[in-house]
N, CA, C and O atoms as a CHARMM CRD file, in Angstrom:
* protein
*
  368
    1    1 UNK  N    -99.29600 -22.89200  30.18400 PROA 1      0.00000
    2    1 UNK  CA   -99.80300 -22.37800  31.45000 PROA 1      0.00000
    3    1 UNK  C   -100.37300 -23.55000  32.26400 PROA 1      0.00000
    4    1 UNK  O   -101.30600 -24.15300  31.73400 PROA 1      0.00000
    5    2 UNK  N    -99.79600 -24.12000  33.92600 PROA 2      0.00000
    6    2 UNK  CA  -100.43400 -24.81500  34.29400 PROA 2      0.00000
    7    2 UNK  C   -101.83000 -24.22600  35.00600 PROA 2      0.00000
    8    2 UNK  O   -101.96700 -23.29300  35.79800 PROA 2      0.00000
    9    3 UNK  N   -102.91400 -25.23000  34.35300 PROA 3      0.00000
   10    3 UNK  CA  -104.20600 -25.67900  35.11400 PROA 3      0.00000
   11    3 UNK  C   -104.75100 -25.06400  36.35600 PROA 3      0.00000
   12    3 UNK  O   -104.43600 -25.82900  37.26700 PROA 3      0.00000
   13    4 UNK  N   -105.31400 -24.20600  36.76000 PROA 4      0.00000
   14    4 UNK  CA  -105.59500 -24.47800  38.24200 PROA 4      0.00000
   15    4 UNK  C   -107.02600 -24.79300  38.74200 PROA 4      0.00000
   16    4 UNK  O   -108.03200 -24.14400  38.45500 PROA 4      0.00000
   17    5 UNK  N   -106.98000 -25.59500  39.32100 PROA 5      0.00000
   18    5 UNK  CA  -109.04900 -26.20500  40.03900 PROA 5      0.00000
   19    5 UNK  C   -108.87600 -25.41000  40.92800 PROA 5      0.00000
   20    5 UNK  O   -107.91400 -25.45300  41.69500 PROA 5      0.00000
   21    6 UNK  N   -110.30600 -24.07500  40.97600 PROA 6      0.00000
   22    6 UNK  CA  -110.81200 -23.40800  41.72100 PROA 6      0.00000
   23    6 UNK  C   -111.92400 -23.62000  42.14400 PROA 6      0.00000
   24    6 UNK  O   -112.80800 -23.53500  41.29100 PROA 6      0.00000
   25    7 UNK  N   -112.40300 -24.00600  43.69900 PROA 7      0.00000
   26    7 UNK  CA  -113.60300 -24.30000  44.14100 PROA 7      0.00000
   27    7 UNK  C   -114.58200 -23.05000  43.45700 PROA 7      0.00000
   28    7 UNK  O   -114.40700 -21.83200  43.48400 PROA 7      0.00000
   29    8 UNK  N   -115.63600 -23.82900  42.86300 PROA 8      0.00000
   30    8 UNK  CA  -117.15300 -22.66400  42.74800 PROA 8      0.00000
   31    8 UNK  C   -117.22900 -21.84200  43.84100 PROA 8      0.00000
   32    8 UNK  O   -117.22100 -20.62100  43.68500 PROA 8      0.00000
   33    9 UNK  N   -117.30900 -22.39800  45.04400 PROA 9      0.00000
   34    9 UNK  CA  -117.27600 -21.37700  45.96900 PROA 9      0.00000
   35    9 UNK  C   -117.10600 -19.93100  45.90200 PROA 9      0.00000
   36    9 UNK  O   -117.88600 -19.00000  46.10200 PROA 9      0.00000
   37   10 UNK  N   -115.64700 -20.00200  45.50600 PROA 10     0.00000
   38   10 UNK  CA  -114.97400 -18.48800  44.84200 PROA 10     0.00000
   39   10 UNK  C   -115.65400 -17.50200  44.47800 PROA 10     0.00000
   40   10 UNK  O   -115.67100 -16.31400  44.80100 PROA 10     0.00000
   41   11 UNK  N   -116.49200 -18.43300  43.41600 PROA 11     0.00000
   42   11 UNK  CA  -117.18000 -17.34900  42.37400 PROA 11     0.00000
   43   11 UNK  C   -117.74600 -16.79100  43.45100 PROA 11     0.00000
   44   11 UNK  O   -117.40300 -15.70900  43.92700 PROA 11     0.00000
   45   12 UNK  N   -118.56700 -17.45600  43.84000 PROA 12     0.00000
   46   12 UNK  CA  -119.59500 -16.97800  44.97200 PROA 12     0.00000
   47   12 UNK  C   -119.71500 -16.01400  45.52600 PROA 12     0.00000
   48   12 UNK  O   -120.72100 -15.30900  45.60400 PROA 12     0.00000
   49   13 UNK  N   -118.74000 -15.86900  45.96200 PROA 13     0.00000
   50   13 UNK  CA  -117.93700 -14.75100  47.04200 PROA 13     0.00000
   51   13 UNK  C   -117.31600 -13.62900  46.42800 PROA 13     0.00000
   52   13 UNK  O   -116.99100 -12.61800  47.05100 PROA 13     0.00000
   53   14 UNK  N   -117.12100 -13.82900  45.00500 PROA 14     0.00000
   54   14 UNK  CA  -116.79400 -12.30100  44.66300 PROA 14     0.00000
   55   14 UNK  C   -117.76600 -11.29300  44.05100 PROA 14     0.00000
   56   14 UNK  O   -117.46900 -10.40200  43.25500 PROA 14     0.00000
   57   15 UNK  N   -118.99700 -11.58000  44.55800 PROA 15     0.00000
   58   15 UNK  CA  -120.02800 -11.01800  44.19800 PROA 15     0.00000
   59   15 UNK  C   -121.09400 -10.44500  45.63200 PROA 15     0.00000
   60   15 UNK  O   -121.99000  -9.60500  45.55400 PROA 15     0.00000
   61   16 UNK  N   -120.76800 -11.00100  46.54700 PROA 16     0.00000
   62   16 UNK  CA  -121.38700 -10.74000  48.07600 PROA 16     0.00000
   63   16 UNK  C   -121.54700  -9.76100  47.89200 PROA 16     0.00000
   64   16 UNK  O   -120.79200  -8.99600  47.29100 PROA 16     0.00000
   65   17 UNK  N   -122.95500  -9.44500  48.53800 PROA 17     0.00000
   66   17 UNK  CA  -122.95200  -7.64600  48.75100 PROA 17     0.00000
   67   17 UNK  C   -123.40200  -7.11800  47.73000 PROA 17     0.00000
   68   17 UNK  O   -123.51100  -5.91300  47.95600 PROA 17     0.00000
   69   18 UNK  N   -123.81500  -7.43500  46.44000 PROA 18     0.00000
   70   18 UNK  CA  -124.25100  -6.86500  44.85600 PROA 18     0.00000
   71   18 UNK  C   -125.82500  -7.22600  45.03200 PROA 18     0.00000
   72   18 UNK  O   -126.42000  -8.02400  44.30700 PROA 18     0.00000
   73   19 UNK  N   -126.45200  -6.44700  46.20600 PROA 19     0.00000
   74   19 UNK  CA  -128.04000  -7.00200  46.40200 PROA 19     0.00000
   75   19 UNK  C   -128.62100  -6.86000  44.78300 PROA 19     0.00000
   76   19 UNK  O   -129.25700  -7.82700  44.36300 PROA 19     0.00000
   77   20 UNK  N   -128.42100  -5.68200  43.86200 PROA 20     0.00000
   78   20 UNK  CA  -128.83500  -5.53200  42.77800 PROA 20     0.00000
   79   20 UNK  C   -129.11600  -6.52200  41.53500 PROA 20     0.00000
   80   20 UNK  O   -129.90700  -6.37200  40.60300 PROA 20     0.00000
   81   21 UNK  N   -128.14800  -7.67300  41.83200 PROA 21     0.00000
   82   21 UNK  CA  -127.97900  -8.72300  41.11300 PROA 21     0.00000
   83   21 UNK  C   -129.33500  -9.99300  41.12100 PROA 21     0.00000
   84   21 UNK  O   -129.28700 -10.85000  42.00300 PROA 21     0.00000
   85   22 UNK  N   -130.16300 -10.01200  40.38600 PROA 22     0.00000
   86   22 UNK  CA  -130.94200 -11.19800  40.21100 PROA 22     0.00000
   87   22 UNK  C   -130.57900 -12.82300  40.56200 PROA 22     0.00000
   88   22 UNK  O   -130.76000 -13.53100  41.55300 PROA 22     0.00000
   89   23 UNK  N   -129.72700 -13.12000  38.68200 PROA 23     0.00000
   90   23 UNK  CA  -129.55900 -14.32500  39.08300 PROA 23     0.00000
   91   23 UNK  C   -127.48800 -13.73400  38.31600 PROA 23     0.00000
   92   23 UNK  O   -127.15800 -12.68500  37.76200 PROA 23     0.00000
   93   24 UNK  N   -126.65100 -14.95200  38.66300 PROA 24     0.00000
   94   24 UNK  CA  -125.50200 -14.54800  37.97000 PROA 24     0.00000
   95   24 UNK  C   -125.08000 -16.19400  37.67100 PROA 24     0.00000
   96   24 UNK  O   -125.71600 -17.07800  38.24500 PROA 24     0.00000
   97   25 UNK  N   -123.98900 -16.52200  36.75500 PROA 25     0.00000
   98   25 UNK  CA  -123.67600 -17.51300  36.06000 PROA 25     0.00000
   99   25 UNK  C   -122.35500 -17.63900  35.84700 PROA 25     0.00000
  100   25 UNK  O   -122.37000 -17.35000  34.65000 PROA 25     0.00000
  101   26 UNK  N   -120.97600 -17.89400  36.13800 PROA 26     0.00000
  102   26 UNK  CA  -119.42200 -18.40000  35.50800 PROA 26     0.00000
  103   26 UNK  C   -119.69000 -19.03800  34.88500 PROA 26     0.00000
  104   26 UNK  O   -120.53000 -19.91200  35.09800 PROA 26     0.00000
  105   27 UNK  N   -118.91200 -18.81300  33.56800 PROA 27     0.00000
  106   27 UNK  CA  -118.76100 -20.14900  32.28900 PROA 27     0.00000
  107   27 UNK  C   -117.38200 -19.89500  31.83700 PROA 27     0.00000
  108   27 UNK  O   -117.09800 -19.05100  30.98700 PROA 27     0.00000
  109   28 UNK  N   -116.45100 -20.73500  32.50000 PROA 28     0.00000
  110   28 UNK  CA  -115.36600 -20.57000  31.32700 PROA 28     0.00000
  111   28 UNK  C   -115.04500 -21.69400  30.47500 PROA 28     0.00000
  112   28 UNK  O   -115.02100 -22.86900  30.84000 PROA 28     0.00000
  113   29 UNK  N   -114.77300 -21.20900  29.19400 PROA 29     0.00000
  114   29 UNK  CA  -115.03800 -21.93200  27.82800 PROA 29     0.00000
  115   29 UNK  C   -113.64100 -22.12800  27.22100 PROA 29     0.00000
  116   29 UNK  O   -113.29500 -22.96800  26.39000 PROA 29     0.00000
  117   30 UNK  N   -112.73600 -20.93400  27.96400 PROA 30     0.00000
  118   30 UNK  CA  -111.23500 -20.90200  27.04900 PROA 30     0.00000
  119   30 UNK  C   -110.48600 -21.08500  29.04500 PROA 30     0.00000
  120   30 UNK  O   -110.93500 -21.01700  30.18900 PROA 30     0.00000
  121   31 UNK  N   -108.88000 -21.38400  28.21500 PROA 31     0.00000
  122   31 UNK  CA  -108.30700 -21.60400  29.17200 PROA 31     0.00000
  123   31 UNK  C   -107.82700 -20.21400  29.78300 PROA 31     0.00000
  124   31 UNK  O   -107.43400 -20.11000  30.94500 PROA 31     0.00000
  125   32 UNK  N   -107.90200 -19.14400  28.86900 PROA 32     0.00000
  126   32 UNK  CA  -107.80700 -17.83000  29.94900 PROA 32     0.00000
  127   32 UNK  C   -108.79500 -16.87700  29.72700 PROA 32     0.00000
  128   32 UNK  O   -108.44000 -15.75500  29.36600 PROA 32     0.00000
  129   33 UNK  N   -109.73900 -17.08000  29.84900 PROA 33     0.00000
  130   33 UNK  CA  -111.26900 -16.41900  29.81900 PROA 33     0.00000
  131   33 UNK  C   -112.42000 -16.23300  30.85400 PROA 33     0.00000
  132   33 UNK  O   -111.77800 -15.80500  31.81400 PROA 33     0.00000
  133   34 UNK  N   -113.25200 -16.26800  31.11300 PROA 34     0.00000
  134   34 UNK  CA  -114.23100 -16.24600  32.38600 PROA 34     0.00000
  135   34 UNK  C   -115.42300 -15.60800  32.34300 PROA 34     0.00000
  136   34 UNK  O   -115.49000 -14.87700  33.33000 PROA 34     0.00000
  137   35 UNK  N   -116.51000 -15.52200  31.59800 PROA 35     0.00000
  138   35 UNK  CA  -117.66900 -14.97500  30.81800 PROA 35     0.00000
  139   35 UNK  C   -118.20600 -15.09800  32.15600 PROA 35     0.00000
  140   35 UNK  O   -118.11500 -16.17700  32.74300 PROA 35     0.00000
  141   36 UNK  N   -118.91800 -13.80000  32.85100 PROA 36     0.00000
  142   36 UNK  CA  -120.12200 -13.50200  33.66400 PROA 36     0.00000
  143   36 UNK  C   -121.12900 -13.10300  33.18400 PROA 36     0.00000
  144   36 UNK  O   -121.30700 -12.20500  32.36100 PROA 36     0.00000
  145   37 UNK  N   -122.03000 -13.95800  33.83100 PROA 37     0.00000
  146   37 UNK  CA  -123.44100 -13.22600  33.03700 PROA 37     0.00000
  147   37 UNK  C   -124.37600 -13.09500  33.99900 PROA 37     0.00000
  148   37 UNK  O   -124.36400 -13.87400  34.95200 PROA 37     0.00000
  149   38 UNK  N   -125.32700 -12.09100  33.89600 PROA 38     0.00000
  150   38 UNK  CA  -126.04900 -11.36500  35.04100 PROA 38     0.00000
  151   38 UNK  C   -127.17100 -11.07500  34.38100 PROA 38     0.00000
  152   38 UNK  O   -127.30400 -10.63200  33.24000 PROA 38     0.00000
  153   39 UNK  N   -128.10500 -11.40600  35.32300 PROA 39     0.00000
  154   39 UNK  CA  -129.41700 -10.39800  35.28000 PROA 39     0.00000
  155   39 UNK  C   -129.60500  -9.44900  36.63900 PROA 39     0.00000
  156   39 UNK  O   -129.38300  -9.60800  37.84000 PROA 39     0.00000
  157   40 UNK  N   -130.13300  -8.38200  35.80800 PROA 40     0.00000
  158   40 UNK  CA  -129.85300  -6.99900  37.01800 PROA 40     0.00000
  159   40 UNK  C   -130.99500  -6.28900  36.11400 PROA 40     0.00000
  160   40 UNK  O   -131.38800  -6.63200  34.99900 PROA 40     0.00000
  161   41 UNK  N   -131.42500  -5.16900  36.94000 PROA 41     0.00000
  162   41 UNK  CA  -132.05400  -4.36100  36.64600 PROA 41     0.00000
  163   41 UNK  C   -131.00800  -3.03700  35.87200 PROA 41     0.00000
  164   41 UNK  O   -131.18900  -2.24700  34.94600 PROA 41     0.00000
  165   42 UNK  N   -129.93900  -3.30700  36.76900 PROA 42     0.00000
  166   42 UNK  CA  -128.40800  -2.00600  36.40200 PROA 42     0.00000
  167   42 UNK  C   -127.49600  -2.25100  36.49500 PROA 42     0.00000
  168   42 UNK  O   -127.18500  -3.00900  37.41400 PROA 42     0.00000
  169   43 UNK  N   -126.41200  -1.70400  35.50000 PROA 43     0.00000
  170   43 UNK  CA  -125.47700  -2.66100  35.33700 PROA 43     0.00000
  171   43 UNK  C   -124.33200  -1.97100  36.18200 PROA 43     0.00000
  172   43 UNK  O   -124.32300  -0.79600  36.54900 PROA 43     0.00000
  173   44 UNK  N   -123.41700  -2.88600  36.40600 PROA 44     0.00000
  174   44 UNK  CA  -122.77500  -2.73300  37.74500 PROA 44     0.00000
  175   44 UNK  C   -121.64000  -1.21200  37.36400 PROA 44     0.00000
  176   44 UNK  O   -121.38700  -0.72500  36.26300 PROA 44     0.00000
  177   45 UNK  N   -121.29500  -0.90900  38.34000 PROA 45     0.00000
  178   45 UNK  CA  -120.27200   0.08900  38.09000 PROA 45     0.00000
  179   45 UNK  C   -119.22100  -0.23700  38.12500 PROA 45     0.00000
  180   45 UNK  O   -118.84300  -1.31100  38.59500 PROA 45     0.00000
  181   46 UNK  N   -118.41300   0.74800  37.56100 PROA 46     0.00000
  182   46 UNK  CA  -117.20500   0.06000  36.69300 PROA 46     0.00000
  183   46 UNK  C   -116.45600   0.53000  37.86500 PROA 46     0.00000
  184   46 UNK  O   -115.48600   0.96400  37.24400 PROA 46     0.00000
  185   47 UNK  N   -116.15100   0.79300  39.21300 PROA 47     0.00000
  186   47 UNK  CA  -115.05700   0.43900  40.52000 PROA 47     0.00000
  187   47 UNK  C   -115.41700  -0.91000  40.28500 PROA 47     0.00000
  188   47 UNK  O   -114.69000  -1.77900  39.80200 PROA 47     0.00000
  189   48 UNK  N   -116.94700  -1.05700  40.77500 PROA 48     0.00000
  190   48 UNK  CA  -117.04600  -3.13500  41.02800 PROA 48     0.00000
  191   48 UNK  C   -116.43400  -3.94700  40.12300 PROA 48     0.00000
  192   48 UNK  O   -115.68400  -4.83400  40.53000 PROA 48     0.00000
  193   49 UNK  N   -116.67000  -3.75600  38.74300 PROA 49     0.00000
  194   49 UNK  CA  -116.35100  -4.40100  37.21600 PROA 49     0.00000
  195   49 UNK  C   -114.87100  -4.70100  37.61200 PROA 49     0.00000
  196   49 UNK  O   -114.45500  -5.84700  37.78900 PROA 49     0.00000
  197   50 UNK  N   -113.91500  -3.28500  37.76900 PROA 50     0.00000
  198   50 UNK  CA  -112.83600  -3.18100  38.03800 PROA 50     0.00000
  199   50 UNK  C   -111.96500  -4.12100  39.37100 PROA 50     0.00000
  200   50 UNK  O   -110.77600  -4.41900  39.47900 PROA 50     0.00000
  201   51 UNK  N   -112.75900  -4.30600  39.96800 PROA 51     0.00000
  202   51 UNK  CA  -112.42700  -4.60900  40.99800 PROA 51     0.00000
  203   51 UNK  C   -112.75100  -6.41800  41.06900 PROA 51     0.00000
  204   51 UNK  O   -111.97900  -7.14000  41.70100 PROA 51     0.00000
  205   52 UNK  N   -113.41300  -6.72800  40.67500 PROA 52     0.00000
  206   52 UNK  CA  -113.90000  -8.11400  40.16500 PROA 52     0.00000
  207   52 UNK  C   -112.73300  -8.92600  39.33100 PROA 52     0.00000
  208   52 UNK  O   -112.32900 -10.07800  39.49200 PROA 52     0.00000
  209   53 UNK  N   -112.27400  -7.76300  38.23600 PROA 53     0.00000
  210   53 UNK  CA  -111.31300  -7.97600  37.45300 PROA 53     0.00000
  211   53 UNK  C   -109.98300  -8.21600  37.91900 PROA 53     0.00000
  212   53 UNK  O   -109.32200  -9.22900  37.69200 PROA 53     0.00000
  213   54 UNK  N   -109.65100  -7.26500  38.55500 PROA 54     0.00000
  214   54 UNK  CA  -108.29100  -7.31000  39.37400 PROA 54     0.00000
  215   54 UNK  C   -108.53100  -8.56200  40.31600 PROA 54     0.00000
  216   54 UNK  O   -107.42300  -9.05500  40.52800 PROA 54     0.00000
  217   55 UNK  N   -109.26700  -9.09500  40.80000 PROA 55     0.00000
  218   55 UNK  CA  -109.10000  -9.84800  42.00200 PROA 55     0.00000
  219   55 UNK  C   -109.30700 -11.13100  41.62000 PROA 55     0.00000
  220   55 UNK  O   -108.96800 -12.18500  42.15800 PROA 55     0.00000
  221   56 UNK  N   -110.06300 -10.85000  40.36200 PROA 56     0.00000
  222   56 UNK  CA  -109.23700 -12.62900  39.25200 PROA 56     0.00000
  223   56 UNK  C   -108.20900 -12.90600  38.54100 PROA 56     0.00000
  224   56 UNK  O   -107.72500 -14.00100  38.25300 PROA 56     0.00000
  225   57 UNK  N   -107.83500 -11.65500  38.21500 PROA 57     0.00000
  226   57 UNK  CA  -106.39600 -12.10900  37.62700 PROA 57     0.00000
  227   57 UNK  C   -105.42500 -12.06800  39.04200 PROA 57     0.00000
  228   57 UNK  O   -104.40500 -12.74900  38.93500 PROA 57     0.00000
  229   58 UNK  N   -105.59100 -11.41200  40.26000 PROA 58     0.00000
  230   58 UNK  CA  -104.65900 -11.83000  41.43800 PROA 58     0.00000
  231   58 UNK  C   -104.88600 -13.43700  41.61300 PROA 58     0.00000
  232   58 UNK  O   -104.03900 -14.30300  41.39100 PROA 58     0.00000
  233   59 UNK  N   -106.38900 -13.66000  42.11700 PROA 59     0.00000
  234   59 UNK  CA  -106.16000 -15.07000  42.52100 PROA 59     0.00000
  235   59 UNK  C   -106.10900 -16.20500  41.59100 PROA 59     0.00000
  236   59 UNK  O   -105.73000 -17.31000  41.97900 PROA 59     0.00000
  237   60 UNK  N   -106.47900 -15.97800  40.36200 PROA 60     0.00000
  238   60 UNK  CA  -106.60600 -17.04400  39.44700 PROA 60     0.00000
  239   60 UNK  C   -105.13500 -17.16500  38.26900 PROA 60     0.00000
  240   60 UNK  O   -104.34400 -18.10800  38.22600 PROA 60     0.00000
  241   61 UNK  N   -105.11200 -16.09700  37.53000 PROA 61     0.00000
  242   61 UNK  CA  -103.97800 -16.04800  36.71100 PROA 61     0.00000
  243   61 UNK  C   -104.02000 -14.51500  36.19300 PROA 61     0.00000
  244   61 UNK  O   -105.13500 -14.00000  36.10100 PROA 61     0.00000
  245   62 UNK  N   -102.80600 -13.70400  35.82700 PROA 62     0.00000
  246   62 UNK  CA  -102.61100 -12.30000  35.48900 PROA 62     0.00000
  247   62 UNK  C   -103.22200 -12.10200  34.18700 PROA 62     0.00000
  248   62 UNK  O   -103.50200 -11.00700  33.69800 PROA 62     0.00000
  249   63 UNK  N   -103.38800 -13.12500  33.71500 PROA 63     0.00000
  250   63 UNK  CA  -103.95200 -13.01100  32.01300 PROA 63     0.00000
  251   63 UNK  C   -104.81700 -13.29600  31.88700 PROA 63     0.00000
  252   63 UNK  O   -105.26200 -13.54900  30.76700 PROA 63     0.00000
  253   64 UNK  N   -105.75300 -13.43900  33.38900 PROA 64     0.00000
  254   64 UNK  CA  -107.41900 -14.08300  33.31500 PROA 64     0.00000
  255   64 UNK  C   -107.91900 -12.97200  32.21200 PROA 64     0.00000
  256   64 UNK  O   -107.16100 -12.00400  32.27800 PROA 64     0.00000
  257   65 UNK  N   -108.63600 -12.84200  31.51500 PROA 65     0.00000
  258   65 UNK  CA  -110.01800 -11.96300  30.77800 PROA 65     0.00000
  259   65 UNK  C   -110.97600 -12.42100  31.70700 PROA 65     0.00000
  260   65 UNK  O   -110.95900 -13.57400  32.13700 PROA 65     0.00000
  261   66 UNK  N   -111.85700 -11.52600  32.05500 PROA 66     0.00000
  262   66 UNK  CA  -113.42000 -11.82500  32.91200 PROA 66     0.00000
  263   66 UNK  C   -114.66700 -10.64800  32.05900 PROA 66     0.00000
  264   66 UNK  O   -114.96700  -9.45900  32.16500 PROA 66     0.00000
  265   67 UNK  N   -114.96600 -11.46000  31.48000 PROA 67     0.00000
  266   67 UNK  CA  -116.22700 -10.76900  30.41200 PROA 67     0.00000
  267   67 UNK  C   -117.56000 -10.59500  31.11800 PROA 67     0.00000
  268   67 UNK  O   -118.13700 -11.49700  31.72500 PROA 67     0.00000
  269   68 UNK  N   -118.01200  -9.29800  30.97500 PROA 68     0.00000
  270   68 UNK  CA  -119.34500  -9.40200  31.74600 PROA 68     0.00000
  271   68 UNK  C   -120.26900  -9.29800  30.39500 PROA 68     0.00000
  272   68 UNK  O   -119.99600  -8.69400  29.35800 PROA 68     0.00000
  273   69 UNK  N   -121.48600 -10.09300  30.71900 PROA 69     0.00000
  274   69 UNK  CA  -122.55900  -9.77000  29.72200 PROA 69     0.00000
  275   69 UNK  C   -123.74900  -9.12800  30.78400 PROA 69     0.00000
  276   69 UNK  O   -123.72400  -9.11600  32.01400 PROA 69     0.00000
  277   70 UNK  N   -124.33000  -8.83700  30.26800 PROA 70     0.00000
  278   70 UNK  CA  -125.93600  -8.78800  30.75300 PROA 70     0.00000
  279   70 UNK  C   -127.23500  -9.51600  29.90700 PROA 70     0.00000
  280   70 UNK  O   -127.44700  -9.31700  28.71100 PROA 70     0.00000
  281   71 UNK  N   -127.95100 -10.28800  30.67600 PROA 71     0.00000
  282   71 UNK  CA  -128.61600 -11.10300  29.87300 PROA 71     0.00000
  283   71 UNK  C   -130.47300 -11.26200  30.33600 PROA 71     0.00000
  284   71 UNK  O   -130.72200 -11.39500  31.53400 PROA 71     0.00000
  285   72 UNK  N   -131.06100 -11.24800  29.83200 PROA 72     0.00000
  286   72 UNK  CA  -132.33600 -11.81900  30.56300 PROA 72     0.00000
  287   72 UNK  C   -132.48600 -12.23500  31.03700 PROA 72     0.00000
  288   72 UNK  O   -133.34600 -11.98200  31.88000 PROA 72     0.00000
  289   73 UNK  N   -131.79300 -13.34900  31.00300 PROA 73     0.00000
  290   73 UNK  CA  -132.05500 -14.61100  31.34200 PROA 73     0.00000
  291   73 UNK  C   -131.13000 -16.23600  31.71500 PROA 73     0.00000
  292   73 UNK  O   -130.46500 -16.86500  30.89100 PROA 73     0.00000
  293   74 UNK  N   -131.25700 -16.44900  32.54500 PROA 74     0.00000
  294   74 UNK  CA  -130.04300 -17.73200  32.37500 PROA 74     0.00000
  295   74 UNK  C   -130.94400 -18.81800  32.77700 PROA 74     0.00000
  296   74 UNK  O   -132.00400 -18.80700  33.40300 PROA 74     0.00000
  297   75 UNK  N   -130.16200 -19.87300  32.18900 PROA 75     0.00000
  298   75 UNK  CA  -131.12000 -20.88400  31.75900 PROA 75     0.00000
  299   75 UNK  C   -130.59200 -21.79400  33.25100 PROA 75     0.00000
  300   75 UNK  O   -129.49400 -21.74300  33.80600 PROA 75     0.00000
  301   76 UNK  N   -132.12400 -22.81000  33.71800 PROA 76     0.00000
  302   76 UNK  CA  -131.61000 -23.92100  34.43900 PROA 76     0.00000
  303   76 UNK  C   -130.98100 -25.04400  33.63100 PROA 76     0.00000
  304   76 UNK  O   -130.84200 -25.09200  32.40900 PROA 76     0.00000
  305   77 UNK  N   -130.62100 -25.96000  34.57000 PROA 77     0.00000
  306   77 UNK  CA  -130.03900 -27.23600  33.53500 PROA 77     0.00000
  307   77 UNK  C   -131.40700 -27.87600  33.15500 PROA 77     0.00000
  308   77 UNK  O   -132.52500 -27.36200  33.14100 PROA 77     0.00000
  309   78 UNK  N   -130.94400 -29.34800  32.80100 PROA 78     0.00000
  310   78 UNK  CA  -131.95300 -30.05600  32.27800 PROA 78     0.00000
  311   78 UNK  C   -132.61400 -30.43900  33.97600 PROA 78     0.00000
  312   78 UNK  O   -133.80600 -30.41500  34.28300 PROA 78     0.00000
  313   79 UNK  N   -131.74100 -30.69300  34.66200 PROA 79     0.00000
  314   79 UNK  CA  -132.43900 -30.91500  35.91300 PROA 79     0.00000
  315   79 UNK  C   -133.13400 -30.29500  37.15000 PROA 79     0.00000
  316   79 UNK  O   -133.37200 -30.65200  38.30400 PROA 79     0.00000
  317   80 UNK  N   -133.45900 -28.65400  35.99500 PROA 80     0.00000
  318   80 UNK  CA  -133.96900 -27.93100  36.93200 PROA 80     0.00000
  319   80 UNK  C   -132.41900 -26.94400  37.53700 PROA 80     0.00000
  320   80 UNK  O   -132.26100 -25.78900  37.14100 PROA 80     0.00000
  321   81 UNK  N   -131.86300 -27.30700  38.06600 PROA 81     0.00000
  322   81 UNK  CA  -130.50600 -26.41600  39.21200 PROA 81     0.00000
  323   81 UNK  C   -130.49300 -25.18800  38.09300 PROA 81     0.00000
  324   81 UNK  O   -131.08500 -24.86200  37.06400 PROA 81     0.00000
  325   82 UNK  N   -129.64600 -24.81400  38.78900 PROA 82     0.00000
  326   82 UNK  CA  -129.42700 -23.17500  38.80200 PROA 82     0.00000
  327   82 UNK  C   -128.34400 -23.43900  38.77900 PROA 82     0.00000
  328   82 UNK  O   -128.03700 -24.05200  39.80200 PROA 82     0.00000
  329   83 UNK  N   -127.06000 -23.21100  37.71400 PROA 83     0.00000
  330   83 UNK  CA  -125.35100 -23.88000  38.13900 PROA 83     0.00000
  331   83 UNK  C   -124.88900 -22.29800  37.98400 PROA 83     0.00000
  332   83 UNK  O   -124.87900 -21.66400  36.92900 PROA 83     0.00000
  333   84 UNK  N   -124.44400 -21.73300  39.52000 PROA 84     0.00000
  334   84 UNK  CA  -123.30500 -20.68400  39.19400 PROA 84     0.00000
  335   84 UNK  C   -122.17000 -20.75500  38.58400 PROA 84     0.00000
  336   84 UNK  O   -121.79500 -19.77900  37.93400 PROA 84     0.00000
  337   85 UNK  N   -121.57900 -21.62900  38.64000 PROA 85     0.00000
  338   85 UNK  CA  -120.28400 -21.75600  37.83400 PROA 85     0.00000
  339   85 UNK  C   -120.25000 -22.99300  36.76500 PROA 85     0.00000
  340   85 UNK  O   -120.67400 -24.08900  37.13200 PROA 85     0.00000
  341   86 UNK  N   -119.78000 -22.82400  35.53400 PROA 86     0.00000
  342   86 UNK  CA  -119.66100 -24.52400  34.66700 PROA 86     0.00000
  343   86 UNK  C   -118.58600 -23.90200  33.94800 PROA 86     0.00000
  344   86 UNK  O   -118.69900 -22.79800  33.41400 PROA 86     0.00000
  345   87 UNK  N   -117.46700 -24.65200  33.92900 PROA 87     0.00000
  346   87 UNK  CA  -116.29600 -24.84100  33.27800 PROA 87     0.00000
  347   87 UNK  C   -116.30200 -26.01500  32.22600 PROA 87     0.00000
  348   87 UNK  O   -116.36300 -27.18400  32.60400 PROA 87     0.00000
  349   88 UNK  N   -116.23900 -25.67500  30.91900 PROA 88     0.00000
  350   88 UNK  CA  -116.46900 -26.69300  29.92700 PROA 88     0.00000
  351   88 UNK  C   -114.71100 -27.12100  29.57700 PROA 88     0.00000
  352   88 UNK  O   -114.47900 -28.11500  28.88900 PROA 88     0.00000
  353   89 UNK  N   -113.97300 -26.56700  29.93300 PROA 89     0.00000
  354   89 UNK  CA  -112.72100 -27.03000  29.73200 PROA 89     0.00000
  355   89 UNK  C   -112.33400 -28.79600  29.81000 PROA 89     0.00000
  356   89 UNK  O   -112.85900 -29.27100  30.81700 PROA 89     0.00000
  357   90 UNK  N   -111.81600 -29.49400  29.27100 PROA 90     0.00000
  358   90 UNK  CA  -111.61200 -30.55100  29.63800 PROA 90     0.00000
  359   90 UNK  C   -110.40500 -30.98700  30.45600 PROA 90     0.00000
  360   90 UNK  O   -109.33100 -30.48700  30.12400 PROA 90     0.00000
  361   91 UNK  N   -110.41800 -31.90000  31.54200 PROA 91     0.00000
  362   91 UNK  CA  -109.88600 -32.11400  32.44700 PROA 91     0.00000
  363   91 UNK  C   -108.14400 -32.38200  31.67200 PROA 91     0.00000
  364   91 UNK  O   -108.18800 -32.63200  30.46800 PROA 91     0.00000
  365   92 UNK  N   -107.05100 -32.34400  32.16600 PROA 92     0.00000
  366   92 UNK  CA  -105.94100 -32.96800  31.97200 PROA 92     0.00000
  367   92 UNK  C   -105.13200 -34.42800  32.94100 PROA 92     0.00000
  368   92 UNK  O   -104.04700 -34.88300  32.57900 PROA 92     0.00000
């Protein structure tokens, strides 16, 4: 499967409008995976879930997985930031 570099931006934007949402986090770890993690008071409804889903495997790849967790908490870096998106994949 070739690679594709998606601006963070993205993420960004497929979440607009979810005032309910605290803080949220992208991590993808595998090459067709995409772990969201959220703090919320409630967890989202499954049109949004659904709809989140579909509109990553349209723009990204058909075999994306997009995992939601819910979490307490997400951690800053060491430097303090807040990183919405970190892709640990290594470059090719």
């Amino acid at each position: 499967m070739q690679q594709r570099k998606i601006h963070p931006s993205y993420f960004n934007r497929l979440l607009y409008g979810q005032t309910g949402i605290m803080q949220y986090q992208y991590i993808q770890s595998e090459q067709d995976k995409i772990t969201l993690n959220i703090v919320a008071p409630d967890k989202l409804g499954i049109e949004i879930i659904n709809s989140l889903r579909e509109v990553v495997r349209r723009d990204i790849d058909e075999n994306m997985v997009l995992e939601i967790n819910y979490v307490d908490e997400i951690k800053r870096s060491i430097s303090g930031k807040h990183r919405f998106v970190i892709s640990t994949l290594k470059d090719d």
